[in-house]
BABA-837484 format. One record per residue (C-alpha): residue in three letters; x, y, z. Coordinates in steps of 0.5 Angstrom, whole numbers, plus 500, padded with zeros to 3 digits. Layout:
<recs>
<rec r="ALA" xx="X" yy="Y" zz="Z"/>
...
</recs>
This chain:
<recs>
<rec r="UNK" xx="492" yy="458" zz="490"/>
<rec r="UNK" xx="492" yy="455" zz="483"/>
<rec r="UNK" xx="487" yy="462" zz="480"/>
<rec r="UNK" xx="490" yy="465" zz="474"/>
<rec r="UNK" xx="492" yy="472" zz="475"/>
<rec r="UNK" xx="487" yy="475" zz="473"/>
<rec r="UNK" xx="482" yy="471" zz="477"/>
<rec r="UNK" xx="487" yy="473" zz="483"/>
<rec r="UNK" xx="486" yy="481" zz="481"/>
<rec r="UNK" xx="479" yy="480" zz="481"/>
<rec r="UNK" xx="479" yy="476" zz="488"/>
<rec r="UNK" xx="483" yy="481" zz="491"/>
<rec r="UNK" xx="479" yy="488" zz="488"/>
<rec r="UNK" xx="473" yy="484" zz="491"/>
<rec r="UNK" xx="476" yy="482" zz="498"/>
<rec r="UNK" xx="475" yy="488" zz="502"/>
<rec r="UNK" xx="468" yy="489" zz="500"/>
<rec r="UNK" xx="466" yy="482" zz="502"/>
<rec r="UNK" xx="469" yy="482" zz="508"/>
<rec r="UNK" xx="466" yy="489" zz="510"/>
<rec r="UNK" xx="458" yy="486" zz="508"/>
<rec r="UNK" xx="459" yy="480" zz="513"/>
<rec r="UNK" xx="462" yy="484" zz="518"/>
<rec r="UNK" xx="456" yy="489" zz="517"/>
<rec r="UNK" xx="451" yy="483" zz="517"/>
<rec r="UNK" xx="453" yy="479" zz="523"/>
<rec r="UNK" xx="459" yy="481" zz="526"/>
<rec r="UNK" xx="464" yy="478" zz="529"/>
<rec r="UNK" xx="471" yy="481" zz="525"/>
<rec r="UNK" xx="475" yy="475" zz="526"/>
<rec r="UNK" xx="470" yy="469" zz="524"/>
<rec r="UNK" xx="468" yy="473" zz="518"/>
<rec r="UNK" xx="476" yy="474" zz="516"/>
<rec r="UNK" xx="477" yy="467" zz="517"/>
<rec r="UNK" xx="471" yy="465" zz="512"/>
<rec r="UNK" xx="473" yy="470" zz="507"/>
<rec r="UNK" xx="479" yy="467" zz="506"/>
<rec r="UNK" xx="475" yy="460" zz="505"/>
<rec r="UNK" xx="471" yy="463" zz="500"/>
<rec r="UNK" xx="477" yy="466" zz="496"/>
<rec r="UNK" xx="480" yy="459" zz="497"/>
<rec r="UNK" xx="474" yy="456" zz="493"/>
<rec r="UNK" xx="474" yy="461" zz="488"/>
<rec r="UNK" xx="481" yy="461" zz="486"/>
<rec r="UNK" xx="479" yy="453" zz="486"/>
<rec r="UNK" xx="473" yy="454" zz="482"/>
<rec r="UNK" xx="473" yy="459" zz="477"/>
<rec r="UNK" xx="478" yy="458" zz="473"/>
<rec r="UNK" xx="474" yy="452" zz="472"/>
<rec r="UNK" xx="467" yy="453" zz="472"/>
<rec r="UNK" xx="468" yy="460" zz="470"/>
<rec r="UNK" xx="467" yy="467" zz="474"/>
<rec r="UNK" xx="460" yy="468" zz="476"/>
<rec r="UNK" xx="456" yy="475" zz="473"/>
<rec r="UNK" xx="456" yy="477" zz="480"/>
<rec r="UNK" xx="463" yy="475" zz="483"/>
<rec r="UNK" xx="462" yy="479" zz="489"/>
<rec r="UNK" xx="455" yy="476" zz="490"/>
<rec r="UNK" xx="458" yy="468" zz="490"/>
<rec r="UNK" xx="463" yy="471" zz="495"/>
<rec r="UNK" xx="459" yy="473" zz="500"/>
<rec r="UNK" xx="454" yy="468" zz="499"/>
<rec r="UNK" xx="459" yy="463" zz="500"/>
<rec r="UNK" xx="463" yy="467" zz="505"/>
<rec r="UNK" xx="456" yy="468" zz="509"/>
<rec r="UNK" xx="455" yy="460" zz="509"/>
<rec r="UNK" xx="462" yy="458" zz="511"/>
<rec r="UNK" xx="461" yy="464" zz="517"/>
<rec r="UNK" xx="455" yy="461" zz="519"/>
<rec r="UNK" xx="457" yy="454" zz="520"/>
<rec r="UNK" xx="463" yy="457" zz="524"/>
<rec r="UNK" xx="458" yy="460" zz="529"/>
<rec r="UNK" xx="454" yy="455" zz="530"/>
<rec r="UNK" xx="460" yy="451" zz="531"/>
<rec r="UNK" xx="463" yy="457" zz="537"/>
<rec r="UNK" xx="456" yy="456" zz="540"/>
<rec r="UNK" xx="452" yy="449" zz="539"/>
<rec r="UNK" xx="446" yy="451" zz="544"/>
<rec r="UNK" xx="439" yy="451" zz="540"/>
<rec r="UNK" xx="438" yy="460" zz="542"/>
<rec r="UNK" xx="445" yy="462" zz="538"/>
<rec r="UNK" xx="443" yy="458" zz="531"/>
<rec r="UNK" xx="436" yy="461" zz="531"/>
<rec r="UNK" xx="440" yy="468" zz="533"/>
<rec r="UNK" xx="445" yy="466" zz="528"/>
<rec r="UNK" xx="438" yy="465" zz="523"/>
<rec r="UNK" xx="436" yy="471" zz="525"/>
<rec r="UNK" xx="441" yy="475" zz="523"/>
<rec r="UNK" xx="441" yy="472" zz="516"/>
<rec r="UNK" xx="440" yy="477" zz="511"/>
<rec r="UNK" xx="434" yy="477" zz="506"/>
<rec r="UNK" xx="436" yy="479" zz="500"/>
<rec r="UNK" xx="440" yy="474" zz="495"/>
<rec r="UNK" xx="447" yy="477" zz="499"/>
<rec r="UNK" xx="449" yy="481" zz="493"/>
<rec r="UNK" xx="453" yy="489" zz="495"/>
<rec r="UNK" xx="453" yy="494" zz="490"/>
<rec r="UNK" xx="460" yy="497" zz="489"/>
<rec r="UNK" xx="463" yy="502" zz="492"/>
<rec r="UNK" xx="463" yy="509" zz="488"/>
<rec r="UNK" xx="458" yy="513" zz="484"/>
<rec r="UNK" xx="452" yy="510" zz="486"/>
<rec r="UNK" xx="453" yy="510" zz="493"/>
<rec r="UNK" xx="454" yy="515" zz="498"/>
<rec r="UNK" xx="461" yy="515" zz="501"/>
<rec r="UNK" xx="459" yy="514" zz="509"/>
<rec r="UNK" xx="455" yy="507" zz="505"/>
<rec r="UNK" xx="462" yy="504" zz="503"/>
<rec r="UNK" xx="464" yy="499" zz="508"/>
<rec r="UNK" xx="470" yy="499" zz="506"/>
<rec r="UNK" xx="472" yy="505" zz="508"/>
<rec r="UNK" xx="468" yy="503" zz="514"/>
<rec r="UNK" xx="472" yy="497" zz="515"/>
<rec r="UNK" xx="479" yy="501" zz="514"/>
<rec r="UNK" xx="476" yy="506" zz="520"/>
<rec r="UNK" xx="474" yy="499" zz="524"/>
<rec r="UNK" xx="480" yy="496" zz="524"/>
<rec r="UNK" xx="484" yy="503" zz="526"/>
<rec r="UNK" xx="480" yy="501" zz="533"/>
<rec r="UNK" xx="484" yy="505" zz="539"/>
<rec r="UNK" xx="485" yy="498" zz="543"/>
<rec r="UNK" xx="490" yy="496" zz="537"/>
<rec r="UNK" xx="497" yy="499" zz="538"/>
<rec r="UNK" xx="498" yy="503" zz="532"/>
<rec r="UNK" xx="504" yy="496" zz="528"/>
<rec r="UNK" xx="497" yy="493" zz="529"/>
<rec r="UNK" xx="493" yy="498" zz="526"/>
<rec r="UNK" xx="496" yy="498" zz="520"/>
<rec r="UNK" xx="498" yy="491" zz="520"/>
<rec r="UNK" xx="491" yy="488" zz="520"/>
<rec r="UNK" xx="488" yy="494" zz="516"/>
<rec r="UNK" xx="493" yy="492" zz="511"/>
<rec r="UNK" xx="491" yy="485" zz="512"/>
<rec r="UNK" xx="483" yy="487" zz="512"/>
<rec r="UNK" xx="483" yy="491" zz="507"/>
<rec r="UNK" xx="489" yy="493" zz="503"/>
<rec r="UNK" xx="488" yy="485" zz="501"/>
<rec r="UNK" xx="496" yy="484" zz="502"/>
<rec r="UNK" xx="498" yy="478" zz="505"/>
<rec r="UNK" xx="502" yy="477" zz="511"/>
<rec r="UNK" xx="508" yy="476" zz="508"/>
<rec r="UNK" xx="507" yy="482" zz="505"/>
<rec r="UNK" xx="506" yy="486" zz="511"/>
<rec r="UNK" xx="512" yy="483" zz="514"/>
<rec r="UNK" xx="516" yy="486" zz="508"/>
<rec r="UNK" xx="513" yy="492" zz="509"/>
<rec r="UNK" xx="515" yy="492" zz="516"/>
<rec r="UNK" xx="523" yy="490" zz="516"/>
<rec r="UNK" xx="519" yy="484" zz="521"/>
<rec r="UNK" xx="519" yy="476" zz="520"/>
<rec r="UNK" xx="513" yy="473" zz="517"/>
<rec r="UNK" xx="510" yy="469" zz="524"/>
<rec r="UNK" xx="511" yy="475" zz="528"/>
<rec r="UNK" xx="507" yy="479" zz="523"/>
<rec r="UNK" xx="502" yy="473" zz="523"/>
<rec r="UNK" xx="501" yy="474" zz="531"/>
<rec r="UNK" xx="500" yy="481" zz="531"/>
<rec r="UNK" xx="494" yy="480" zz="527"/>
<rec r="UNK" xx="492" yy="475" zz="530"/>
<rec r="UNK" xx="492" yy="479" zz="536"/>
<rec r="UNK" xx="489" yy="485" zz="533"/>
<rec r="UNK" xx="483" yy="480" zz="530"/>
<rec r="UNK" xx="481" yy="477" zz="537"/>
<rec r="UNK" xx="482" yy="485" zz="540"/>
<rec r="UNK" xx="476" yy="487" zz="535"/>
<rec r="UNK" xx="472" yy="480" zz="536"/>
<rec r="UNK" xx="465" yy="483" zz="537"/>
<rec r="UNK" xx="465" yy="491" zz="536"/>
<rec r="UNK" xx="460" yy="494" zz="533"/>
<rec r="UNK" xx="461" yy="494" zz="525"/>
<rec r="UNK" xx="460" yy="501" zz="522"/>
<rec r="UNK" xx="464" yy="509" zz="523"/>
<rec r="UNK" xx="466" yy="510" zz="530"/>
<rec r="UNK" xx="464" yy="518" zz="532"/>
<rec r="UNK" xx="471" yy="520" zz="534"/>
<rec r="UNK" xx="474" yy="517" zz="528"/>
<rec r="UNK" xx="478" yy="523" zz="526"/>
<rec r="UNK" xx="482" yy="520" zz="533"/>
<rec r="UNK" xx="485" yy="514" zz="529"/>
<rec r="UNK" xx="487" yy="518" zz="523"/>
<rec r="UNK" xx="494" yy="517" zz="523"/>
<rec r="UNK" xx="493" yy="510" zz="523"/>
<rec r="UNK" xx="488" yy="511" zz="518"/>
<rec r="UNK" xx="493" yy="514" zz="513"/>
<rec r="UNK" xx="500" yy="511" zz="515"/>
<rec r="UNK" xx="496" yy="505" zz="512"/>
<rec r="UNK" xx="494" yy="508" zz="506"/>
<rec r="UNK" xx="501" yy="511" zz="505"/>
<rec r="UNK" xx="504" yy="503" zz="506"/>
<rec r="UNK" xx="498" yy="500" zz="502"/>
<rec r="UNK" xx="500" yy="504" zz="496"/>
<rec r="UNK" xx="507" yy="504" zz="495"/>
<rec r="UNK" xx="507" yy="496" zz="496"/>
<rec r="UNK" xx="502" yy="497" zz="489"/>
<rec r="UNK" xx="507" yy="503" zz="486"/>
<rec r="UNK" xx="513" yy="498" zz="488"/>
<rec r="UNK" xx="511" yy="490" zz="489"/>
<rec r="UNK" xx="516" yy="488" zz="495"/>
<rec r="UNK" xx="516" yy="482" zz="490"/>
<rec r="UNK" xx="514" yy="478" zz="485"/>
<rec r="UNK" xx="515" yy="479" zz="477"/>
<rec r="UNK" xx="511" yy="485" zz="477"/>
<rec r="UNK" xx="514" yy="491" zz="478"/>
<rec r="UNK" xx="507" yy="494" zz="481"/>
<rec r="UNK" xx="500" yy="492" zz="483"/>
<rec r="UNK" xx="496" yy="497" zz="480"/>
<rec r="UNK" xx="490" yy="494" zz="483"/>
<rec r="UNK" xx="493" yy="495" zz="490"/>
<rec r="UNK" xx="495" yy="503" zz="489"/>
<rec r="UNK" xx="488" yy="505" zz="486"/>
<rec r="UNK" xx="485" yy="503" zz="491"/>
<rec r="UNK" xx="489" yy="507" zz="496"/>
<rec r="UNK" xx="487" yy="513" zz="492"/>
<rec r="UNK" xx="479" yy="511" zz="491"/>
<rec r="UNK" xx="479" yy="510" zz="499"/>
<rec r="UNK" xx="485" yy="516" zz="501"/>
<rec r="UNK" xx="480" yy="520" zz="496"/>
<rec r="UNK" xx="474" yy="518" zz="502"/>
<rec r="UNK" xx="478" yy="521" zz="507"/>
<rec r="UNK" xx="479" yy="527" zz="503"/>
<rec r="UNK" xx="471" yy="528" zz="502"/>
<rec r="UNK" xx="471" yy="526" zz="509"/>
<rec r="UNK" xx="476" yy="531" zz="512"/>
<rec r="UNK" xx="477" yy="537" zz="506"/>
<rec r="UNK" xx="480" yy="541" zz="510"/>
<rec r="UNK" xx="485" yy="537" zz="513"/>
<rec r="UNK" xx="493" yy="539" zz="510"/>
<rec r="UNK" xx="495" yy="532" zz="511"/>
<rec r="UNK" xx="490" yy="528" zz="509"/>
<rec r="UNK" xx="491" yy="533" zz="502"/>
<rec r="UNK" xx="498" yy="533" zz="502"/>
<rec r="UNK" xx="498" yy="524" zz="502"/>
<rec r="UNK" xx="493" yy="524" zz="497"/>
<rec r="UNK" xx="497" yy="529" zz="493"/>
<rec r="UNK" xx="503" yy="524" zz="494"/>
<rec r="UNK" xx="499" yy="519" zz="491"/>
<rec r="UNK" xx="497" yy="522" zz="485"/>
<rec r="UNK" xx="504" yy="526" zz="484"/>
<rec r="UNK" xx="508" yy="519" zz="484"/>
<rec r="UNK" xx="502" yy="515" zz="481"/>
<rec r="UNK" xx="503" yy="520" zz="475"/>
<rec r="UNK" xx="509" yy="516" zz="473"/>
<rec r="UNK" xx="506" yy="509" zz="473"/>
<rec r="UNK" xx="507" yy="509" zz="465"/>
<rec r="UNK" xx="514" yy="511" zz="464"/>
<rec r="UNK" xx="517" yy="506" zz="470"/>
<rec r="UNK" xx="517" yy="501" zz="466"/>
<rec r="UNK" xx="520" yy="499" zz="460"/>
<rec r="UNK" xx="517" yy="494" zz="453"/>
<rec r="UNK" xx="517" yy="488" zz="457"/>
<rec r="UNK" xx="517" yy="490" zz="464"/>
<rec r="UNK" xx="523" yy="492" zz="465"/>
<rec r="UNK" xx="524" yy="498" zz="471"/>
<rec r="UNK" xx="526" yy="505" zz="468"/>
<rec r="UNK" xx="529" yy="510" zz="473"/>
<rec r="UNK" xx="527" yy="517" zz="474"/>
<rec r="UNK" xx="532" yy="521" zz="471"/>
<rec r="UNK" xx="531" yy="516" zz="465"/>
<rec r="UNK" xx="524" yy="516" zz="465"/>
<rec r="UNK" xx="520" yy="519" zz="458"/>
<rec r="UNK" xx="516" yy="526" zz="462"/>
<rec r="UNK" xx="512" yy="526" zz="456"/>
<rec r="UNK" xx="508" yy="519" zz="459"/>
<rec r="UNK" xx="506" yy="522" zz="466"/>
<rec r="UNK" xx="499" yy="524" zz="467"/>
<rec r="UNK" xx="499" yy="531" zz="467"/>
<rec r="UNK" xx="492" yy="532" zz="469"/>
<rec r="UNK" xx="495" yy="528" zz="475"/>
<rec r="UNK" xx="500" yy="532" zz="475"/>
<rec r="UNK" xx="496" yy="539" zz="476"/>
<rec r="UNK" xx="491" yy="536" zz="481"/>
<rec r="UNK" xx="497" yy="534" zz="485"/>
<rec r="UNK" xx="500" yy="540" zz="485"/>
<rec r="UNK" xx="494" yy="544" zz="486"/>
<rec r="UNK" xx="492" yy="540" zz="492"/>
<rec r="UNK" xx="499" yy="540" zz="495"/>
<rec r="UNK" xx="500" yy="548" zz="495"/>
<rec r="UNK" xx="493" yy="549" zz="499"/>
<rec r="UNK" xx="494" yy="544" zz="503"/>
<rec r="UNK" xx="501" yy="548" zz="505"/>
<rec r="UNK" xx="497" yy="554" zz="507"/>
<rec r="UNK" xx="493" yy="550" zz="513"/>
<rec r="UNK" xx="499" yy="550" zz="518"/>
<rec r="UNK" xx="505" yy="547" zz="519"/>
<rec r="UNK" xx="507" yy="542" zz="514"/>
<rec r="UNK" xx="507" yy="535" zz="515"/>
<rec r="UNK" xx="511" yy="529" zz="513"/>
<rec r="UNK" xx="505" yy="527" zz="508"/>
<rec r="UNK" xx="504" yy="535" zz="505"/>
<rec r="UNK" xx="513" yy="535" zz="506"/>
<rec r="UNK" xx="514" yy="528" zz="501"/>
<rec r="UNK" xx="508" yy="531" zz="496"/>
<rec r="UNK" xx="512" yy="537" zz="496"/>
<rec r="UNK" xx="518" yy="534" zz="494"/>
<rec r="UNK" xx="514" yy="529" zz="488"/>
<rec r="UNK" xx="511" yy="536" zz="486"/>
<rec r="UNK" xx="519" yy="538" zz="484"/>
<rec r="UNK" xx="520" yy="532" zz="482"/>
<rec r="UNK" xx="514" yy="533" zz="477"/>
<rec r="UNK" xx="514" yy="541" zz="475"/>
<rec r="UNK" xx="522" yy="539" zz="473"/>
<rec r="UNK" xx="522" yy="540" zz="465"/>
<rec r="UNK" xx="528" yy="534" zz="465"/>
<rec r="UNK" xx="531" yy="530" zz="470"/>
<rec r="UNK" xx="538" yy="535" zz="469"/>
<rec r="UNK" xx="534" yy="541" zz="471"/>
<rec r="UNK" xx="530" yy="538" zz="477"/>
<rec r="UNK" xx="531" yy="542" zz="483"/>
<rec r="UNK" xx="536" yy="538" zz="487"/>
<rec r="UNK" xx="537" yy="544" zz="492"/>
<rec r="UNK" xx="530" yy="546" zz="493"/>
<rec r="UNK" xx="530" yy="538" zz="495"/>
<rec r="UNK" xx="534" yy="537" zz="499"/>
<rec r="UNK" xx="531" yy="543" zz="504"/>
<rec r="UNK" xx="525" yy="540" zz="504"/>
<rec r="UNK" xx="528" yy="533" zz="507"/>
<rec r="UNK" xx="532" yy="537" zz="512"/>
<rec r="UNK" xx="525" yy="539" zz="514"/>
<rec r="UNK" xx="522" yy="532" zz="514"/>
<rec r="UNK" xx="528" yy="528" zz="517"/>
<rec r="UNK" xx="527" yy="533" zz="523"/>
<rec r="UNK" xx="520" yy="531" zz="523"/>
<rec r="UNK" xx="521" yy="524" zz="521"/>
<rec r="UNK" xx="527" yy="521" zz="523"/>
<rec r="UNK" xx="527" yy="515" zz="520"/>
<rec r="UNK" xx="533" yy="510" zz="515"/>
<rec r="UNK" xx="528" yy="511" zz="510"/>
<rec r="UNK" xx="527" yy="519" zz="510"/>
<rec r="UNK" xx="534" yy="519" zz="511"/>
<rec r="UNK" xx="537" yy="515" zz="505"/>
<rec r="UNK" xx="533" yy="518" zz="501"/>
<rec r="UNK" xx="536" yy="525" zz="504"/>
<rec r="UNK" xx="542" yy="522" zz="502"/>
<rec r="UNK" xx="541" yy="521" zz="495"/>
<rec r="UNK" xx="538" yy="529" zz="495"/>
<rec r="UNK" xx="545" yy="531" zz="497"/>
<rec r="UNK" xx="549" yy="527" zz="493"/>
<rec r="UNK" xx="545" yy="530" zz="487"/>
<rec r="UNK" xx="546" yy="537" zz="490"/>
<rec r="UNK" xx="554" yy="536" zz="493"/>
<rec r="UNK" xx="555" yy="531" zz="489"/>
<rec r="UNK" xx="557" yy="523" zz="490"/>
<rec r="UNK" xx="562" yy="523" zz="496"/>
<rec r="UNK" xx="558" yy="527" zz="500"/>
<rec r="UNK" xx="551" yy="523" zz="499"/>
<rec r="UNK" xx="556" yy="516" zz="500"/>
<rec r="UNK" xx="558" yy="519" zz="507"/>
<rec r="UNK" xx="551" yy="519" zz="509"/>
<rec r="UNK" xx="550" yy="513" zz="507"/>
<rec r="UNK" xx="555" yy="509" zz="514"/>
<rec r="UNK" xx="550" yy="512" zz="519"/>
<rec r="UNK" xx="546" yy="507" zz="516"/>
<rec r="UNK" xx="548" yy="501" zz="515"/>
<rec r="UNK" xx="546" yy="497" zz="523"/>
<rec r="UNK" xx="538" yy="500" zz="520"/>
<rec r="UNK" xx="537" yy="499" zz="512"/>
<rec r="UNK" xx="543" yy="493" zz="511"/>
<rec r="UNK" xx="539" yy="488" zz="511"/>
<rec r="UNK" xx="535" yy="490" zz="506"/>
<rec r="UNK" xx="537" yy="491" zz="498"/>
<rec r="UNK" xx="535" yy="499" zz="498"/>
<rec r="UNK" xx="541" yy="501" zz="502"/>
<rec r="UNK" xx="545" yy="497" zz="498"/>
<rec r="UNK" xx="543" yy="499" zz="490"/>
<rec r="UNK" xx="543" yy="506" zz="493"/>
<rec r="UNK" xx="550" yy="505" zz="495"/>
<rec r="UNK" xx="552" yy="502" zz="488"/>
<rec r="UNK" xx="548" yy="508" zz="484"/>
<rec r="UNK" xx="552" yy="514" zz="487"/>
<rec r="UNK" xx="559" yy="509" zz="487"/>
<rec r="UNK" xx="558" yy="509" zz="479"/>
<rec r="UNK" xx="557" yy="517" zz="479"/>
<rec r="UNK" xx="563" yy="517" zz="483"/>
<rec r="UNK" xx="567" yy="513" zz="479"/>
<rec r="UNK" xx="569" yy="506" zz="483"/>
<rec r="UNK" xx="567" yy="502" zz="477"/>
<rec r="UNK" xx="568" yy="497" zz="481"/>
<rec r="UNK" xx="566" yy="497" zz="488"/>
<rec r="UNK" xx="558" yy="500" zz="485"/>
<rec r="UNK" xx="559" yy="493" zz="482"/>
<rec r="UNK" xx="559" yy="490" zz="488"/>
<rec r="UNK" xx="554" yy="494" zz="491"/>
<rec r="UNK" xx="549" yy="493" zz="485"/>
<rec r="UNK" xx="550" yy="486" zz="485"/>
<rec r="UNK" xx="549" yy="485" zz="494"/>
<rec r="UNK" xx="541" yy="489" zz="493"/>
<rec r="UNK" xx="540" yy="484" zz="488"/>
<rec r="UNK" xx="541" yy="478" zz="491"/>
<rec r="UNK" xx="536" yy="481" zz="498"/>
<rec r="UNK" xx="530" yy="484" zz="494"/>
<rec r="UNK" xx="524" yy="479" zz="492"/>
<rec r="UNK" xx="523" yy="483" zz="486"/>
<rec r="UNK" xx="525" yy="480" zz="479"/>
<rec r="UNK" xx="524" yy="486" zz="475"/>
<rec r="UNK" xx="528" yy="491" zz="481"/>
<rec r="UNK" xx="533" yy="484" zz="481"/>
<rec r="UNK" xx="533" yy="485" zz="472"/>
<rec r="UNK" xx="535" yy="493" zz="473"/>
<rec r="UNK" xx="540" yy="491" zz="479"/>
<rec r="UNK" xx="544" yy="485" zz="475"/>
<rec r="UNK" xx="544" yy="490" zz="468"/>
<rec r="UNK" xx="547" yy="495" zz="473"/>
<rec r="UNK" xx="553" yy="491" zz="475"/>
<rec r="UNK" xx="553" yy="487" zz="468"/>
<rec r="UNK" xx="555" yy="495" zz="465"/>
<rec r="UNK" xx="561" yy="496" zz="469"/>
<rec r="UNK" xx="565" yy="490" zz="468"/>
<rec r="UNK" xx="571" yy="491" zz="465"/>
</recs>
């Protein structure tokens, strides 16, 4: 795309919608995806030069709208499937209100369209990779990033999923509490991509993580007694809270245990925490209300020296038993390094080696409990390792500074 940033931003906040109020008009999923990429495409081209329309949205679904007609009347040439296709035109001048204040939340197709992607005959990877894909607005390379997967095997699994949902009727199923683990675990991957950019020169994609907030805040209206769906938008909220801090003047990653506590978002703070001890109340804890939890510590601690590490540490006990997974059990593993010290956390650290070492998480995690430890050296090494595997040009600055300050 030759767009400028902000012409990017735009699109990419607009996606979703757009590709919601085709698929409402005329159907057909994987023809209409298609035709919002082109639209995106011409807009990328033409606004930078011509400028962006007063109603981008409109001329996006215009434009779309006119590429999704053409390529139906290329699928069926016949005479009665263009008057069809006709018929089906909308009437109005394609315009679509933005989602929000002034309309109800069951109206907001993309929230629809997030339920719409979840459909029963997905496998639950394809679920979340076409959601991501539909209506988080990630790339596919992104998607796959996120997955650990390389990026054609991601491309062929949205393939697959768009071509299962051809033809399914557009708007909120009735069991669509039924696909409500899908529904969150996307939203949770779709925000931590825009509270951490997998790559780029941005450390985060603000647009991306306010979007999962708006649209898990949905979910919530839809379901507010539902612990888990409260215990994401809790995390949400309760990590969001620090956006300001992580960064330094020019961009530059900022750690937790570094980080200014008078820049977080108090108000966040408050609804997060408040949202968190309720939901703790209605059931057993979940993987969602447990990382909440362990934000909420994080954020109720006065100072990085007065956190709570042995409070941490029993709630991930919890969750790895629960959740299993290299991720959870690396970050448990920094949470008994700070409560047993480093020795203790970088013996956690061999069982994953075969599951997280081709990534640079396992390695800069390795180099930060080195560097308590003393092995000046070997932190070095482990720092300069995650820099050359992650993407991302502020953690590759962070990781680099890291080493630069242990050389002799």
């Amino acid at each position: 795309m030759s767009a400028t940033p902000e012409t990017e931003d735009l699109l990419r906040r607009h996606a979703p919608q757009v590709l919601g109020a085709l698929v409402r008009r005329y159907g057909h999923f994987d023809f209409a995806e298609d035709a919002v990429q082109e639209a995106l495409l011409a807009a990328a081209e033409q606004w930078p030069r011509a400028g962006v329309p007063d109603n981008p949205r409109g001329w996006l679904i215009r434009v779309g709208a006119r590429r999704l007609t053409d390529a139906l009347r290329a699928e069926e040439a016949r005479r009665a499937r263009e008057e069809k296709v006709a018929a089906l035109a909308p009437r109005d001048a394609f315009t679509a209100p933005p989602p929000g204040a002034d309309r109800a939340p069951r109206e907001d197709d993309t929230l629809t369209l997030l339920f719409l992607s979840c459909h029963p005959d997905l496998t639950p990877p394809a679920q979340i990779a076409l959601t991501l894909r539909a209506v988080g607005g990630l790339t596919t390379a992104e998607i796959a990033r996120a997955y650990l997967v390389p990026e054609a095997t991601m491309a062929q699994r949205i393939s697959r999923a768009k071509q299962k949902v051809r033809g399914v009727r557009f708007g909120r199923p009735d069991n669509w509490e039924n696909r409500l683990p899908a529904v969150l675990q996307t939203l949770y991957l779709i925000f931590n991509e825009g509270y951490t950019a997998t790559s780029g020169t941005s450390l985060t994609r603000h647009e991306l993580a306010g979007e999962a907030i708006r649209l898990t805040r949905e979910v919530h209206r839809l379901l507010p007694d539902h612990g888990e769906v409260a215990g994401l938008l809790a995390l949400m909220l309760l990590t969001d809270a620090r956006r300001e801090a992580r960064t330094g003047p020019y961009g530059e990653l900022v750690p937790l245990d570094e980080q200014d506590r008078d820049r977080w978002d108090k108000a966040a703070i408050d609804e997060g925490v408040d949202l968190v001890t309720r939901a703790l109340t209605r059931g057993p804890a979940g993987p969602y209300r447990l990382r909440a939890a362990i934000a909420a510590v994080h954020d109720e601690a006065p100072s990085a020296q007065e956190t709570d590490w042995e409070e941490i540490l029993g709630l991930y006990d919890v969750l790895v038993r629960i959740v299993p997974g290299p991720v959870e059990r690396l970050n448990r593993a920094v949470a008994v390094a700070m409560a047993r010290g480093p020795r203790a956390g970088l013996a956690e650290l061999v069982s994953l080696e075969d599951e997280l070492g081709a990534g640079h998480r396992l390695d800069a995690v390795r180099g930060h409990l080195l560097e308590r430890a003393g092995a000046h050296d070997e932190a070095r090494a482990a720092y300069e390792a995650a820099a050359a595997k992650t993407l991302s040009l502020p953690e590759q600055r962070y990781l680099h500074a890291r080493a630069a300050r242990l050389r002799p």
